[in-house]
N, C-alpha and C positions, 0 to 999 in steps of 0.2 A: 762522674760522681752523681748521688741521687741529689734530685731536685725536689727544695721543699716549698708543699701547694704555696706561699705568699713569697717563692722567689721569680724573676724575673728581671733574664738579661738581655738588651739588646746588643747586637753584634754584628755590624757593616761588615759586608762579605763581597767585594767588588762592586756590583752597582745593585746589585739585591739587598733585600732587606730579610735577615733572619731572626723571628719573636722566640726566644727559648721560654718554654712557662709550661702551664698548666690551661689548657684549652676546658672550655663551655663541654657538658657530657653534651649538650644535643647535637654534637658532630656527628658522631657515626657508633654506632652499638660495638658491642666487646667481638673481638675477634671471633670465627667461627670454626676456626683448624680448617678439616680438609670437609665443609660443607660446603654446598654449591650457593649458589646467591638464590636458588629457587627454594631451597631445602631450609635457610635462614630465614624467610619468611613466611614458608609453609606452615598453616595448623590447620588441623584436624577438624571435623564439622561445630563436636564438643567443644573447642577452645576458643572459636571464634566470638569475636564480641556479637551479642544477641541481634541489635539487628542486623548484621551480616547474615548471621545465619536466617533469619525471615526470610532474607530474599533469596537465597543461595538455594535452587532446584536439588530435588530431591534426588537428580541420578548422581549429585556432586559430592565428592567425599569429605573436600575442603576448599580453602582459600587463601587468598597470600593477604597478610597486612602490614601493612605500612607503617612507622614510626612516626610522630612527628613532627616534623624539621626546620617546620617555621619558615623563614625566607630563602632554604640553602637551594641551591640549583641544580642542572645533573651534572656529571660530571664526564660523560659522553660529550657535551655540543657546550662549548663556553664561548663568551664575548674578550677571548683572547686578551685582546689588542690590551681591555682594562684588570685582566684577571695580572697581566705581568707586569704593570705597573703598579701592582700590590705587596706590601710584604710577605712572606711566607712564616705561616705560624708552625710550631713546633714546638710537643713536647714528648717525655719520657719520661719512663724511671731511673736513668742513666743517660748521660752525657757526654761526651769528648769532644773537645775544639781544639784542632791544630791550626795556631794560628794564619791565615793566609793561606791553609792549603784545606781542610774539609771540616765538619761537623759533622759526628757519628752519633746517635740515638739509639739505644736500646731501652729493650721492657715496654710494651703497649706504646707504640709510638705513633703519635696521631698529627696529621699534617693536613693546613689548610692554606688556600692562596686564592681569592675572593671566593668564586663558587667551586672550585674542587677542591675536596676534602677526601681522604684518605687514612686509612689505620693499617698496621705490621706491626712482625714486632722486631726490626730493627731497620735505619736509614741512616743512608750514606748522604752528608750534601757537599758538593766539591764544587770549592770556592771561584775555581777558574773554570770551569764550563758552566757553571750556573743546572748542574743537573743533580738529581735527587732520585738514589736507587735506595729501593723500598725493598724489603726481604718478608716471604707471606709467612704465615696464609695473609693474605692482603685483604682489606676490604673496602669498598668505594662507596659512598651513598649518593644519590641525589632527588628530587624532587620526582617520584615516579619510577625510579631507574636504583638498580643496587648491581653492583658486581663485584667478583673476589679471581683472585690467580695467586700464583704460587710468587713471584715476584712481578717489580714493574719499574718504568723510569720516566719520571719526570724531567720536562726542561721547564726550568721557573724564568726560562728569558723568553722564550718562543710558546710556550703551554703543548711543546708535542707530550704524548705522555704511550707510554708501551706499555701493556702487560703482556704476561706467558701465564699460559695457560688458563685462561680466564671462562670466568663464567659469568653469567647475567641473565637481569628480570627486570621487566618494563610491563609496571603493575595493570597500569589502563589496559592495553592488549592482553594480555597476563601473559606473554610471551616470553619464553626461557629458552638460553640456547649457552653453547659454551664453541669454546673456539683453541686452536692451539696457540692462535697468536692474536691479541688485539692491539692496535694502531690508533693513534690521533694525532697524524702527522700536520696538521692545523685548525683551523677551527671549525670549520664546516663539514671535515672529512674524517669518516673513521673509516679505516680495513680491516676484514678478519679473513684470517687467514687457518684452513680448513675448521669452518663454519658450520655449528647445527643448529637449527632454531625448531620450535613446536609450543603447539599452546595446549600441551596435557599435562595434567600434574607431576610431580618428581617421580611418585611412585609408574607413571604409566610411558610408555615406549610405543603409544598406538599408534602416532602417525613423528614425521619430523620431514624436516624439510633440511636436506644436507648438502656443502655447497664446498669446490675448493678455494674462490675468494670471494668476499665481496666486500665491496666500497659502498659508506653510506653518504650520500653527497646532503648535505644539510641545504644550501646552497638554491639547489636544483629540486629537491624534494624529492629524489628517488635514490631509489639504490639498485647496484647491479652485482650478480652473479656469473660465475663459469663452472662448467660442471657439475651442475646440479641436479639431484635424484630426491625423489619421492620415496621414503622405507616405511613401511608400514611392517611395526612387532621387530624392526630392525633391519628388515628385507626389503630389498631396493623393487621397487614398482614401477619405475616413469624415471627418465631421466629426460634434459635439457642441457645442450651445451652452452647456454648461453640466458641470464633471465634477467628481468627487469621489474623492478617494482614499487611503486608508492611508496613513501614513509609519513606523508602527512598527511594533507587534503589536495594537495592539487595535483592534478590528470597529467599525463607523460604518456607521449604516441609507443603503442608498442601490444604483443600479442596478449590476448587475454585468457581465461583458463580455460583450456579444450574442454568439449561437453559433449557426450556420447548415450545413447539410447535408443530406446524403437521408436522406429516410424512411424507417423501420423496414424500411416493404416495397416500397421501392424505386418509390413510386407519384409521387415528386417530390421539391420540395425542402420543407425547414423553416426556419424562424428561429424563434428564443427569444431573449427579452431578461428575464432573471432580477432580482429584485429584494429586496434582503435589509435587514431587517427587526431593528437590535439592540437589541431590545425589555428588555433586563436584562444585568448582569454573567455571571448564570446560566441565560439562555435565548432565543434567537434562532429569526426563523424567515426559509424564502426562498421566494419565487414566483418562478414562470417559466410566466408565461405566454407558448405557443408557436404559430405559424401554419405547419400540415403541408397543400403542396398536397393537392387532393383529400379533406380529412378535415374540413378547419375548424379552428374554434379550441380548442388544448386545453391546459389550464392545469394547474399540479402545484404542490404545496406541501410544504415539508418544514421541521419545525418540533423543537427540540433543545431539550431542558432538562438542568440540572445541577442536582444534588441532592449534599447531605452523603452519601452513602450509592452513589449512580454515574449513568447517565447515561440516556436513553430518547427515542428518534426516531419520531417520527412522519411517515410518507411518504403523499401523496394525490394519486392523477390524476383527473381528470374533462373528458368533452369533454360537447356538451349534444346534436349533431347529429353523428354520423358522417357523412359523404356516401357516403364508400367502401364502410364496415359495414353499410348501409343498402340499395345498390345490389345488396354481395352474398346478404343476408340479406330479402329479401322481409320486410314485417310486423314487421320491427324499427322499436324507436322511435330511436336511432343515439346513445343517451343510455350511457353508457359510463364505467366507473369503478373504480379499483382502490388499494388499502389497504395498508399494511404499518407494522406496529406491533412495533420491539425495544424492551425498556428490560433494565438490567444493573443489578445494586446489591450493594455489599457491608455485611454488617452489624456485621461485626466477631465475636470470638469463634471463627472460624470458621464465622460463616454466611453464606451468599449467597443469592440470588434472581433471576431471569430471567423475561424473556416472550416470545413471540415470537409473533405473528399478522398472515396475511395472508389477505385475500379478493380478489377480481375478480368486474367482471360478467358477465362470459364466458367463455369457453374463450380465445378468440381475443386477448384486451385484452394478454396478454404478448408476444406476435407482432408485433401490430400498433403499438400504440400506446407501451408503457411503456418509461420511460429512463432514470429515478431509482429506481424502489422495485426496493428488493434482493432481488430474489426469482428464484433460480436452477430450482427444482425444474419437471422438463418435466412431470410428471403428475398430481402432487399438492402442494395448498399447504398445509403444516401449519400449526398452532395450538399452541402447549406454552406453561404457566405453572407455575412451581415455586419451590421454597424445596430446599437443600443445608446439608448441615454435613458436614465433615471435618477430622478431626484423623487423629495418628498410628495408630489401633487401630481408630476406626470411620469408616462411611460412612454419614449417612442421606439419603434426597431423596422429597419431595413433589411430583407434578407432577401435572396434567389436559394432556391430549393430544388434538387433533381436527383437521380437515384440511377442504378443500374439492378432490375431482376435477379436474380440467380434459383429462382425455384421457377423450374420450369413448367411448371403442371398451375401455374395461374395465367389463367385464360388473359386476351388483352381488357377484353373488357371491366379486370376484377385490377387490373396496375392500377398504382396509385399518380395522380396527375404530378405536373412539375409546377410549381409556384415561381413566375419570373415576372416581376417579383411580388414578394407581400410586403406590403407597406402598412405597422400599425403603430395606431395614437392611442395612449390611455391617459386621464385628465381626471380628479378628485377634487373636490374644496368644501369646507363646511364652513357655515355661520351658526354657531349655537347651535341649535336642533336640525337646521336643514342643511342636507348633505345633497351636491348635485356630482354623478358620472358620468363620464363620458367614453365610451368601446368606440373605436372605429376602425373601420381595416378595409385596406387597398388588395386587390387580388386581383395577376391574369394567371389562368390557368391553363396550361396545353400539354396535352400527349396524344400519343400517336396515334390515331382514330380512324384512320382510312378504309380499315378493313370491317367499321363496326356500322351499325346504323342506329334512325333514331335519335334517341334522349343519349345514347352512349357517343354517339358523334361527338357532343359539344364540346365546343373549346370556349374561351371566352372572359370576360373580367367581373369579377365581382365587389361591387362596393355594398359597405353595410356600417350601419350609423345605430349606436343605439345609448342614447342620453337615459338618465333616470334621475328622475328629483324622491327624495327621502326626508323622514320625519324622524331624526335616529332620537328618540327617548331613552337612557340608560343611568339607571339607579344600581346602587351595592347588594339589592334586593331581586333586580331584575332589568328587563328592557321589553321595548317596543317600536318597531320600526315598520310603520305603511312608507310601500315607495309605488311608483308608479314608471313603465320602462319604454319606451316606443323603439319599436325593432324594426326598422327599416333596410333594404336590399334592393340592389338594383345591378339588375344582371343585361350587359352585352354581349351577346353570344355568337360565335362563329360555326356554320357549317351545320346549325341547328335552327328552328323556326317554329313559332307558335302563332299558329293561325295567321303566318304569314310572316310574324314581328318578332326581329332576334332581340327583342329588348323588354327582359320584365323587370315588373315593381313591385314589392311587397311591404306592406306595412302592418305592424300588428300589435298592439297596446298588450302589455302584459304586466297586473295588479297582482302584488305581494303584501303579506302582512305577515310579518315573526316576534314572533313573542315570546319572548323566558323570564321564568323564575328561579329565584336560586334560594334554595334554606339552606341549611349546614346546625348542624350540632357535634360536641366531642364528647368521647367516652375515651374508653380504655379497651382492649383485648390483650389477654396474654399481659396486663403492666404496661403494655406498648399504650402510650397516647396517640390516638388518631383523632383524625377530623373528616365527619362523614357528609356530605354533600348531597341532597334532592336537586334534580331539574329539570324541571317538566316545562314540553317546548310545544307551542302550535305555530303552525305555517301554513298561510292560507297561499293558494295561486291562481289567478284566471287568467285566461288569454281565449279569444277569438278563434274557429274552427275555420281555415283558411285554407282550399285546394291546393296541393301543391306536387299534385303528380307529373306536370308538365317540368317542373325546374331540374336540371339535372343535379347530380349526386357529385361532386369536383371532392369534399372533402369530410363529409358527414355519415358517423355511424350512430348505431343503437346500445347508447352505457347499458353497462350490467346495475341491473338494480340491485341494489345495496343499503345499510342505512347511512353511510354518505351520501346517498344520492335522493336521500327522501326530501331533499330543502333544497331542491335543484329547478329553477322553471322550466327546464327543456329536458328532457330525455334522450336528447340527441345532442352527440357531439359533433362540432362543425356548423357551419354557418348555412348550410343549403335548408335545412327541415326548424320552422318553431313548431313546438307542439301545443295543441290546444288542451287548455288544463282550466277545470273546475272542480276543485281539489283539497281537503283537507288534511295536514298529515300533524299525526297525533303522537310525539316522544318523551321518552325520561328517560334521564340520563342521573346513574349516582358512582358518586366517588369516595372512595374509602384513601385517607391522606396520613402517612406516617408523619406526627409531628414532630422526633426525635431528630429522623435524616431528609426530613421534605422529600418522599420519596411518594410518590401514586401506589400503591399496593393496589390497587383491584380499582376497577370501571366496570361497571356493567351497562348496557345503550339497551333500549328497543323501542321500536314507531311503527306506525301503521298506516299509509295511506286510505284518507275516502274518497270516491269517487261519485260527484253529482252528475258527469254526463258522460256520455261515450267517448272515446277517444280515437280520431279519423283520421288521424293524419300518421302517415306510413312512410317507412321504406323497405322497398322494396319487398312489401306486405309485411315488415316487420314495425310493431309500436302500436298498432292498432289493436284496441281490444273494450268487449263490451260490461266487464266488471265489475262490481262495483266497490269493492275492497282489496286493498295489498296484499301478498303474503304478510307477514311479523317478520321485520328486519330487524336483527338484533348482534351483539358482539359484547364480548368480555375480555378484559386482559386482565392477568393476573400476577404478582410480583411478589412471593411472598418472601422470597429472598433476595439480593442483587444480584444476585447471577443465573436466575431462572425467570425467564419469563414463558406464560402460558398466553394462547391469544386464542383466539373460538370465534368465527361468524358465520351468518347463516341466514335463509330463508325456510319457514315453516307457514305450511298453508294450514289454518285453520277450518278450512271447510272440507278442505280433500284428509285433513289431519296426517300428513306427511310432510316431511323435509324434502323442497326442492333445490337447495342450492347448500353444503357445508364446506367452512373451511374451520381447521383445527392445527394448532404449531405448536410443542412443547422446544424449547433450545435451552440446556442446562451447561453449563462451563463450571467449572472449578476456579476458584480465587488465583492461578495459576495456568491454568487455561491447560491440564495436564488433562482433566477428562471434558468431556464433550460429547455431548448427546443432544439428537435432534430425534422429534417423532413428530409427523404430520400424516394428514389426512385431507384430502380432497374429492368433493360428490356434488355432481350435475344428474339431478334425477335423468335416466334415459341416455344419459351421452359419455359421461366419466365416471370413475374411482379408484382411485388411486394410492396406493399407503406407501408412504416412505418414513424409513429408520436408518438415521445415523449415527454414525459412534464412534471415540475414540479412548477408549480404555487402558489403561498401565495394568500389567499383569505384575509388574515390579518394578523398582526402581531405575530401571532400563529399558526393558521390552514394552512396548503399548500393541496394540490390535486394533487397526482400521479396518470399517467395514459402513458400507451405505447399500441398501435394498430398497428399489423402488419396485411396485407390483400395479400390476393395472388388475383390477377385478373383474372391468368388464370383457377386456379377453383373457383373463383366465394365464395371465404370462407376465414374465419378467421382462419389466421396461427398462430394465438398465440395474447394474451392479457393480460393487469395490469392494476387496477386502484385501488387505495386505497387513502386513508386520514391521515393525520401525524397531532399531535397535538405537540405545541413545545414552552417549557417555558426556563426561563434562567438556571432551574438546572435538566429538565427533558425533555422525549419526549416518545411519543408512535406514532406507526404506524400500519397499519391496511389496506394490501393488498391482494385481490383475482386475484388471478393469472390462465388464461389460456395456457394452452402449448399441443404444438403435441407430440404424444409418436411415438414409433419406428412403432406402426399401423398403423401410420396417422388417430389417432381418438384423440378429446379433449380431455382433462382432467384439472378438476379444482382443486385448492388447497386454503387455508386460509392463509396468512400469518401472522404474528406480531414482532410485539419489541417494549421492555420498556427499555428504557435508562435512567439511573439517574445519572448525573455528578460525577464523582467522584467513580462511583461503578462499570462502566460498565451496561451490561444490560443481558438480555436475546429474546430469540426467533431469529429468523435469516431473516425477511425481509427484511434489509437494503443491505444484500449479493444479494437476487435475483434483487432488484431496482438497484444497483449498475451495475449489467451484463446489465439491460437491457436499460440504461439512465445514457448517457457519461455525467461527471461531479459530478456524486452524492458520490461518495467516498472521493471528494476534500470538497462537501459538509459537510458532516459528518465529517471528520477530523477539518474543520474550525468552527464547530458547537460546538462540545464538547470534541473534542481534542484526544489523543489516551491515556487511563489510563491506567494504570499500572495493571497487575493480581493479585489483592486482593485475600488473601486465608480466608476461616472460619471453 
């Protein structure tokens, strides 16, 4: 009989409890007939609420949105045990109760029992099994999650629950799939039984992922598969007999997604099928062993621990036969191997600790072979271990430092020394105006010198002390600061001798004075309020003209003069060379200040070094010069948008009236990070020039156009090239870049690149890595595109 909205009966039904009434609308929305659960909450770019659409990328047609449902739950994964010691609500447009044997429901009948909730449009409940068949189109909601089938069966004592032929959408993923049978034989477990899942919209068939069973263990946090294929437009591409995969956040040992592409050096293709290993809460490891034509087989390993304290990686390649290495290198055995060891830790108190080591078997093992170990450095691999403390007043750090060559064309004499160890102290304190510091650093220094002579011989330890008391004056208007600095050194040398005595001393007073003022006044440009800033700086510096062509060279070069470097005492980096300085340097600096977003719109710097004496003290004939004026050091940045930044520095010599030294860098992004353009320029009168342009351009709502051109002007050639094609939908992409690059011959070499990316799975091939090195913004791009997914195993 129909039931009227203010009736309500209760009716004990064996040890259940059955509410007949009129349920809350925010159960679950109106029936959908024969729509899919993706296709119910699909809209169109147009119908989606406004800021959805903001965010929603321009290759995407639409979105799924969500009802909302206040505290209801999914109806996938319940807490059981208290869902069935609930009553079961139920209402309709018609009713039947025979007594002691069922209650029958027809017309929109909606069913709840704690968190699952359910609509049909007729339901059986049978008083003696305590079970409840729903007749469809059915529809399920929960928090996240929606599903619909054609019928389904509830048990209101156990919470198992069946549908046929069901479908479903689990919005955070946006993942949609349909199934012929789905299962929730207890609380942590669901089965489906021939299974499709994909994360492309209703209307698109681009990728899926198809499966004859799979169990989702709530439990265990993963789920498994059997017979599973890859169709891509419907067409089977990849199969698996067997797969395993994540459903939450935590890791589960098992294979990861194969990845296939060209080799390092372009001698063929690779496959890798990685397999990870979650050996502890606190430490995991993963192989990938890979097959690179022409090379053989070469496997890597990379292994991860957590500690109370931080964290430390362990990375390892090894091949056993190179065939390529082999062919090039006569008399090799093609046995090949390379290392990289970080670990980080904090101790609390302010102390920390670090390591960082990496070796290879060869020069060549970075070129050719290696794809995981982190290791960027083209000529030397360092070694450093140490301990840090810092607080507000001091600084101390312990470290050992060593390296392994790999550019063979640097002579021994030009290797850099090993520090075992350096030991340094930093110390600060003020009293009102006067501020006193303290530098101090322990060093022994040794490499391998047996074959050199000379100042290049020496090995040896170097200590250096250098306190400084200061007068720090600073006002809202300006500052003033004389300090005064005593730089002292003392070196004992091994296997070297000066006038007989491996032991020198050096001392050298070095007087500073810096001065700034600061004006500011605001206007308007454009309506825009800004605030424009004058500040005009002098820096004085002397120090003592002191020999020091006997001391050797352990860790000291000659900075590029710049206008950072105009308010610098030393010219020399490292601790072996002070430079003698009688020296005024003369700058202003103004800033242009958006008051709306406190944003820098524009800086402009320039200064100029004077010189009152000659300056003697060298290395290695470099730093000495008789002068009397700087180039104009000078730099601009420019902002006039937030997403463009312009930056310009340089050296111009006033007397020669030429530029000796430019640098220039346009980098433009889109609010989206969809287009992307860089333009730079680089010139060293006499030695470099260099233009490079990069880009990443949408020719449509799909297709973009990568491409980067570096040129050297002064050989007249191509330093290196990309240009490739990305195709890119709302739940896939593929890219497709040929890459030029110089090798260590300075000869060309070309390579293929690619990558298929499918939302939700990850991808394979690695061209988005070389795009990202070579075109600032594209890594922000790819994360904001498809997100960072989780390592899926199968």
């Amino acid at each position: 009989m129909p039931l009227l909205p203010s009736t309500k009966t209760r009716n004990r039904i064996g040890s259940g409890q059955v509410w007949i009434g009129v349920l809350a609308a925010s159960v679950v929305s109106a029936p959908a007939g024969a729509q899919t659960a993706a296709e119910i909450d699909w809209r169109p770019r147009d119908l989606l609420p406004e800021a959805q659409q903001e965010t929603l990328p321009a290759y995407c047609d639409g979105g799924y949105v969500q009802p909302d449902l206040g505290d209801s739950g999914s109806p996938l994964f319940t807490n059981g045990g208290s869902n069935t010691e609930l009553p079961i609500n139920a209402s309709g447009r018609s009713a039947r109760y025979e007594m002691d044997t069922q209650l029958v429901l027809d017309g929109d009948v909606r069913l709840q029992q704690g968190s699952f909730t359910a609509r049909g449009s007729r339901a059986t409940y049978d008083e003696t099994s305590g079970v409840m068949a729903l007749d469809g189109p059915m529809t399920s909601r929960g928090q996240g999650f929606l599903m619909t089938g054609d019928s389904a069966r509830y048990d209101a004592n156990s919470g198992e629950m069946q549908v046929n032929s069901a479908t479903f959408l689990i919005h955070e993923s946006e993942m949609r799939g349909q199934a012929e049978h789905l299962a929730r034989p207890s609380d942590n477990i669901v089965t489906i039984r021939d299974g499709r899942l994909t994360t492309c919209s209703p209307q698109s068939n681009a990728w899926a992922i198809v499966a004859s069973d799979i169990e989702l263990d709530r439990a265990e946090g993963f789920g498994t598969a059997t017979h599973v294929r890859l169709e891509v437009q419907d067409i089977p591409v990849f199969y698996w007999p067997y797969a395993s995969f994540p459903i939450d956040d935590r890791r589960k040992t098992g294979f990861l997604y194969p990845a296939f592409g060209t080799a390092n050096t372009g001698s063929g293709l690779f496959m890798s099928v990685p397999y990870y290993l979650n050996l502890a809460p606190n430490y995991d490891a993963t192989l990938t062993p890979q097959y690179i034509h022409g090379r053989g087989l070469f496997n890597e390993v990379e292994g991860r621990y957590l500690s109370e304290y931080g964290e430390s990686v362990l990375q390892l390649g090894y091949i056993n036969d190179d065939e390529d290495y082999v062919d090039e290198n006569p008399g090799e055995d093609g046995s090949r191997w390379g290392l990289d060891f970080t670990s980080r830790a904090r101790f609390g108190s302010g102390w920390s600790g670090y390591a960082d080591y990496s070796v290879i078997s060869d020069d060549d093992y970075l070129s050719d072979l290696n794809r995981t170990l982190e290791i960027n450095e083209a000529t030397h691999l360092t070694r450093r271990a140490g301990v840090r403390y810092n607080d507000r007043n001091q600084y101390f750090e312990a470290y050992a430092y060593g390296y392994q060559t790999i550019d063979e064309d640097i002579s021994d004499a030009n290797k850099p020394y090993a520090q075992l160890p350096e030991i340094l102290y930093d110390a600060n304190y003020q009293w009102g105006v006067v501020e006193t510091n303290l530098e101090s650093q322990y060093t022994y220094f040794y490499r391998d010198n047996s074959d050199l002579s000379g100042v290049d011989r020496a090995n040896g330890q170097r200590v250096r002390l250098s306190p400084e008391l200061a007068l720090d004056f600073r006002k809202i208007w300006g500052y003033s600061r004389p300090s005064v600095t005593l730089d002292y050194t003392h070196y004992a040398l091994e296997d070297y001798t000066v006038d007989g005595d491996s032991s020198i001393d050096r001392s050298i007073p070095v007087y500073e004075w810096d001065n700034g003022l600061y004006f500011d006044r605001r206007d308007t440009f454009f309506d825009i309020p800004y605030n424009q800033t004058l500040e005009p700086r002098l820096y004085y510096v002397y120090s003592e003209y002191e020999d020091q062509s006997d001391i050797p060279d352990f860790d000291t070069g000659l900075k590029d003069f710049s206008f950072d470097n105009l308010f610098s005492p030393n010219r020399f980096s490292g601790g072996d060379r002070v430079a003698d300085n009688n020296r005024l340097t003369a700058a202003v600096t103004t800033r242009f200040n958006d008051l709306d977003t406190g944003i820098e719109r524009a800086r402009f710097s320039i200064g100029q070094v004077y010189y009152y004496d000659e300056r003697q003290v060298s290395l290695d004939g470099d730093g000495a010069d008789t002068r009397s004026d700087s180039p104009l050091a000078g730099e601009a940045v420019l902002r006039p948008l937030e997403n463009l930044d312009i930056r310009v520095s340089g050296l111009w010599d006033p007397r020669e009236r030429q530029t000796e030294e430019g640098r220039s860098q346009l980098v433009f992004h889109s609010d989206d990070y969809q287009y992307l353009a860089t333009l730079g320029h680089t010139y060293d009168r006499g030695d470099r020039e260099q233009m490079d342009i990069g880009a990443v351009f949408p020719v449509s709502d799909h297709i973009s156009l990568i491409g980067r051109w570096l040129y050297d002007s002064q050989e007249d050639r191509t330093a290196g090239s990309l240009a490739g094609i990305e195709y890119t939908d709302c739940c896939w992409s593929v890219q497709l870049v040929s890459q030029n690059y110089l090798t260590d011959d300075s000869e060309l070499e070309n390579r293929i690149l690619f990558q298929i990316q499918l939302k939700g799975l990850g991808g394979s091939g690695g061209s988005s890595d070389r795009v990202s090195d070579a075109i600032y913004g594209f890594n922000e791009r790819e994360s904001r595109r498809f997100g960072r997914s989780g390592s899926s195993t199968y």
